[in-house]
C-alpha positions in Angstrom: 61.4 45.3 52.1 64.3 45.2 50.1 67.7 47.0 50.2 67.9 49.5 47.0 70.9 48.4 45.3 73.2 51.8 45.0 74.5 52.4 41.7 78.2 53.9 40.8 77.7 56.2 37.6 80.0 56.0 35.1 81.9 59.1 34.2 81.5 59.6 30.2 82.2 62.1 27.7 79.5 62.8 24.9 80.9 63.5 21.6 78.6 64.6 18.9 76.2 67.7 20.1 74.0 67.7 16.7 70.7 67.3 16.6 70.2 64.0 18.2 73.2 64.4 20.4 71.6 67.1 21.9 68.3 65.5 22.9 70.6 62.5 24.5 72.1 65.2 26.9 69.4 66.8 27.9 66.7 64.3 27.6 67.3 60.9 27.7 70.9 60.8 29.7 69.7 62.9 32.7 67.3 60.3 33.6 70.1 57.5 33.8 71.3 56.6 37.2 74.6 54.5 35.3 76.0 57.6 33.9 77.4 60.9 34.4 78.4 62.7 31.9 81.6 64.8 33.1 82.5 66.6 29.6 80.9 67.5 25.8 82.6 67.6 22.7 82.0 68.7 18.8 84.2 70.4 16.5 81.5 72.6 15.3 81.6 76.2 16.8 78.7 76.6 15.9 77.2 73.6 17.8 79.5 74.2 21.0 78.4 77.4 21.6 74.4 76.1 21.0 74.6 73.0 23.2 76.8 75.2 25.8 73.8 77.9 26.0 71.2 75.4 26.1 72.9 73.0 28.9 74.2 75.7 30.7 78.0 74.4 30.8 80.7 76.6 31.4 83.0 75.1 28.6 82.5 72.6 25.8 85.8 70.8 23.8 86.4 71.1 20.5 87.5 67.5 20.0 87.4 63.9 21.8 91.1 64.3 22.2 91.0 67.5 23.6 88.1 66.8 26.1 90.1 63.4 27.4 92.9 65.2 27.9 91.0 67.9 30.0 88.8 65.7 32.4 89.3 61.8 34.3 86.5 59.5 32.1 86.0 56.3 32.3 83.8 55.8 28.5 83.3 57.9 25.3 79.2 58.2 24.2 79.9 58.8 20.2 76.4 60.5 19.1 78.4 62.1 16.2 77.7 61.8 12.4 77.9 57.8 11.3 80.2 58.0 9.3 82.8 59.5 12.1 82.1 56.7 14.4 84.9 54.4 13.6 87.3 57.2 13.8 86.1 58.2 17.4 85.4 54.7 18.3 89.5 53.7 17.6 90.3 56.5 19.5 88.6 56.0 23.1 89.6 52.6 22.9 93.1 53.3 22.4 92.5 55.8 24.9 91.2 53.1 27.1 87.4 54.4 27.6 84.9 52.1 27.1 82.7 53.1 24.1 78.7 53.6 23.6 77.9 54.7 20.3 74.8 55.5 18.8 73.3 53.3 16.0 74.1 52.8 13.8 77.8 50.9 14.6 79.6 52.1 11.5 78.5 52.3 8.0 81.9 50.0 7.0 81.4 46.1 8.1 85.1 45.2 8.6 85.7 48.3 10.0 83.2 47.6 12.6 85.2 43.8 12.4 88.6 45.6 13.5 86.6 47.5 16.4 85.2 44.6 18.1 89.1 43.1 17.9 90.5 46.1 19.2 87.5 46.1 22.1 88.6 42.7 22.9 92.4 43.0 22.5 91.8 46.6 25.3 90.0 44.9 27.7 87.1 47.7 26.9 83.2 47.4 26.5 82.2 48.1 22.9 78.5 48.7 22.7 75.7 50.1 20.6 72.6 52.4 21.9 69.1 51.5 21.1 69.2 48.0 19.9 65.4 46.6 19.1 66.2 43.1 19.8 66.5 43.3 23.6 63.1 45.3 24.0 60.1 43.4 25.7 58.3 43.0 22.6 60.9 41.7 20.7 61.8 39.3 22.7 58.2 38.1 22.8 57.5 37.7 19.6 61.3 35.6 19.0 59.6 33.4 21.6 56.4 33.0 19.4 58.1 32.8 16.3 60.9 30.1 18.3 57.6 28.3 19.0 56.1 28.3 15.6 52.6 30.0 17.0 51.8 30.5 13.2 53.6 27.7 11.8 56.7 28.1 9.9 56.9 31.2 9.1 57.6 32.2 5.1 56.6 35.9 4.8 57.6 39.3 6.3 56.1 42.8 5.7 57.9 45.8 8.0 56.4 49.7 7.2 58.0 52.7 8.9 55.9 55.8 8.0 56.9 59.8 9.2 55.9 62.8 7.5 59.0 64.5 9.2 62.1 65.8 7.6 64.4 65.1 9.5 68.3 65.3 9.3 70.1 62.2 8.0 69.0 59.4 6.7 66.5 57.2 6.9 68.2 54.1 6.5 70.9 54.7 9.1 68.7 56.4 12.0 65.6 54.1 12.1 66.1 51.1 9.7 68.8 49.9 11.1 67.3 49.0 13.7 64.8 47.1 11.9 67.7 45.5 9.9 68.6 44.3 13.1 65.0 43.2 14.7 64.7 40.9 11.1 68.2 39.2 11.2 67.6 38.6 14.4 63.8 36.8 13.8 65.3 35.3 10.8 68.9 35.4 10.6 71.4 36.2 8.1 70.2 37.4 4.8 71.7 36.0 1.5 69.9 38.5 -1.0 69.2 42.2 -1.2 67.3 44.2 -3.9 66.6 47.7 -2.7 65.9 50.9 -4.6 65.6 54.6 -3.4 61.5 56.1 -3.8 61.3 60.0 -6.0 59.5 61.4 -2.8 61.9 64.3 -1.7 64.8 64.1 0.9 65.9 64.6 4.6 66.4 68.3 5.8 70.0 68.3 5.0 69.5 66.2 1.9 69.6 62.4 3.0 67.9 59.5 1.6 64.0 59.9 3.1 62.3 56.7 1.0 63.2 53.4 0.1 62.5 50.1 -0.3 63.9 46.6 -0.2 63.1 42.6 -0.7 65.5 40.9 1.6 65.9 36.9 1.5 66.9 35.0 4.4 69.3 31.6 4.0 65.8 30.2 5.9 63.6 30.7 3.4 61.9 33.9 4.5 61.2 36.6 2.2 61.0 40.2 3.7 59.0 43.3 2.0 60.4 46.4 3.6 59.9 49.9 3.0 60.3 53.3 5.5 59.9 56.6 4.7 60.1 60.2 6.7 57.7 62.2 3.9 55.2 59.8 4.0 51.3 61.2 3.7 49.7 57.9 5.3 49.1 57.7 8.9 52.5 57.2 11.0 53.6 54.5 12.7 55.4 53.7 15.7 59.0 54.1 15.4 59.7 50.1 15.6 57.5 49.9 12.4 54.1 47.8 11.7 55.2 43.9 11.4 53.4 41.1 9.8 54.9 37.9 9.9 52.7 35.2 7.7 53.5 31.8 8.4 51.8 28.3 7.3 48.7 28.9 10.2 48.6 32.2 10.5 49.8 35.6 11.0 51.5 37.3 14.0 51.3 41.1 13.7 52.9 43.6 16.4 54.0 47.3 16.7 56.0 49.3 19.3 58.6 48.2 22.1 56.9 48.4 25.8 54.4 46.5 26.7 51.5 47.6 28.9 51.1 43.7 30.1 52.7 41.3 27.8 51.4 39.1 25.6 49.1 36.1 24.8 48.6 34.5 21.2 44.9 34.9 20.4 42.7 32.3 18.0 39.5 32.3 16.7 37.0 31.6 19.8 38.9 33.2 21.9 41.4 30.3 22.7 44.9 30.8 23.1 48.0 28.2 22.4 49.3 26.8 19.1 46.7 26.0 16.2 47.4 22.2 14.8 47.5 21.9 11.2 44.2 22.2 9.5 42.5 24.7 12.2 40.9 27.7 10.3 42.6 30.7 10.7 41.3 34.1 12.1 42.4 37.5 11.4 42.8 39.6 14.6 42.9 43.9 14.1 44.8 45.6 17.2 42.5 48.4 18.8 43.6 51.4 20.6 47.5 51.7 21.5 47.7 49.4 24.4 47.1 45.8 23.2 43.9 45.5 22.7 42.8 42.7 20.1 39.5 42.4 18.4 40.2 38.5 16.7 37.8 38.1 13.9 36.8 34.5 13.0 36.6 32.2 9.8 33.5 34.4 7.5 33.7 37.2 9.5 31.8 36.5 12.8 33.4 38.9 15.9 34.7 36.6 18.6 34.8 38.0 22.2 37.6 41.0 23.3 40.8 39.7 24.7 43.4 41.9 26.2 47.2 41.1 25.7 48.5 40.6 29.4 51.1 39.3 31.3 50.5 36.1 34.2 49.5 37.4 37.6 48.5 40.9 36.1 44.3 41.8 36.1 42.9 43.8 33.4 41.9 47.6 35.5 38.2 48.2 34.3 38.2 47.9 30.8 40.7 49.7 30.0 42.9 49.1 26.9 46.5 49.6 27.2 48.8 50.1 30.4 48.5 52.5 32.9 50.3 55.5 30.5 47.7 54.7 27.5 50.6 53.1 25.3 52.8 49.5 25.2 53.2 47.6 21.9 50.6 45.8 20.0 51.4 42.0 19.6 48.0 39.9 17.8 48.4 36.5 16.7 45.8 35.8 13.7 
């Protein structure tokens, strides 16, 4: 039996008590053993005295500033509007907090430049919430694609789907995060063509649709588009991927996997296809990772189930023990 490592929380003031602020401090941050949050702050009355009733703290600052000078912290968790991040983020380094900000970083790239120098030239941790690329699923498929499992691959299609107005927009609270997950699959882009869709706007008036061709300095071409007023079925918040290469396609949704991953083929055999082996197309059932692979002319080719080594499928069920995990299907 092992010893259960004890963890010191750090002590952390929020700033930011909007919308998604809110659900941080009540939802998600509660259930993190590293942190403690030891102060709030928003320089909205209106939102002070909201977050105050619903958290049931005696006092709420009007102001990072204000709030530092009040209690002992040790970081600053922005979960303000984007476009005050920089502005917050300069000041709890200068401070010297470490800093945790929402995504995205900052909507100004050499502002973002001049906070990773001024992290550096503090001493202090500079970080950003959320990011796609270090989930389980993420890192599989950068394996697959590392290992060309489809061949080289030349072709990208991303799809984020909502029928939800919500605040903001969509490009800076979910596709950045697919921004991310693409450059790092594919790298750096060297072209951008993007253009906003006529299908209304974000409760307070943000952009809701758009789409984009991206084109990577390695040759990949990327069709993306994500919308929160979308009428077609939703998707997982990570987005439907397809990535076409010379021998195949890999497709995957969603960020935690029930039990990993194995590339499926046509006859039910797994590994890397050699050049000239007919490909298959595989269609994910269920949410947990179940594959149907169909072969060459359409002939149904035995159920697999997407798991990881020393784990045994549980009676037929699909999916991990909660019902969900993310969908990776080589075709």
């Amino acid at each position: 039996m092992h010893a259960t490592e004890e963890i010191t929380p750090v002590s952390a003031v929020q700033v930011g008590l909007g919308g998604w602020g809110t659900d941080w401090a009540l939802r998600v941050l509660p259930s993190a053993p590293g942190v403690r949050l030891v102060g709030w702050a928003d320089p909205d009355p209106d939102a002070r005295a909201a977050f105050a009733a619903a958290a049931g703290v005696p006092r709420v600052h009007c102001g990072l500033a204000d709030a530092l000078a009040d209690v002992d912290a040790e970081a600053v968790f922005v979960t303000a509007d984007p476009a005050a991040h920089g502005e917050l983020a300069r000041a709890a380094l200068t401070a010297g907090k470490h800093v945790l900000l929402d995504r995205p970083f900052t909507p100004d790239l050499a502002e973002a430049a001049d906070l990773v120098k001024l992290a550096e030239d503090v001493g202090k941790a500079l970080l950003v919430a959320q990011p796609q690329r270090y989930t389980a699923a993420s890192s599989q498929v950068r394996h697959l694609l590392a290992q060309e499992v489809v061949g080289r691959a030349r072709h990208v299609a991303v799809a984020f789907r909502r029928n939800r107005r919500t605040p903001g927009s969509v490009l800076w609270r979910v596709s950045v995060d697919h921004f991310d997950l693409l450059r790092a699959f594919f790298g750096e882009a060297s072209a951008v063509t993007a253009r906003a869709w006529p299908r209304g706007q974000s409760r307070d008036g943000g952009l809701a649709s758009f789409s984009a061709e991206i084109e990577f300095a390695s040759g990949v071409i990327a069709q993306y588009s994500a919308s929160t007023t979308s009428p077609a079925p939703a998707t997982r918040w990570t987005g439907d991927w397809a990535v076409e290469g010379d021998d195949g396609v890999l497709h995957w949704s969603g960020s935690e996997p029930g039990r990993g991953v194995r590339p499926l083929h046509p006859r039910g055999r797994r590994g890397h296809r050699g050049p000239g082996r007919r490909a298959a197309r595989a269609r994910p059932l269920g949410r947990g990772g179940a594959v149907r692979p169909v072969g060459a002319g359409g002939r149904r080719v035995r159920d697999q189930r997407a798991r990881q080594p020393g784990h045994h499928r549980a009676g037929g069920r699909r999916g991990d023990q909660h019902g969900h995990g993310e969908r990776v299907a080589l075709a």
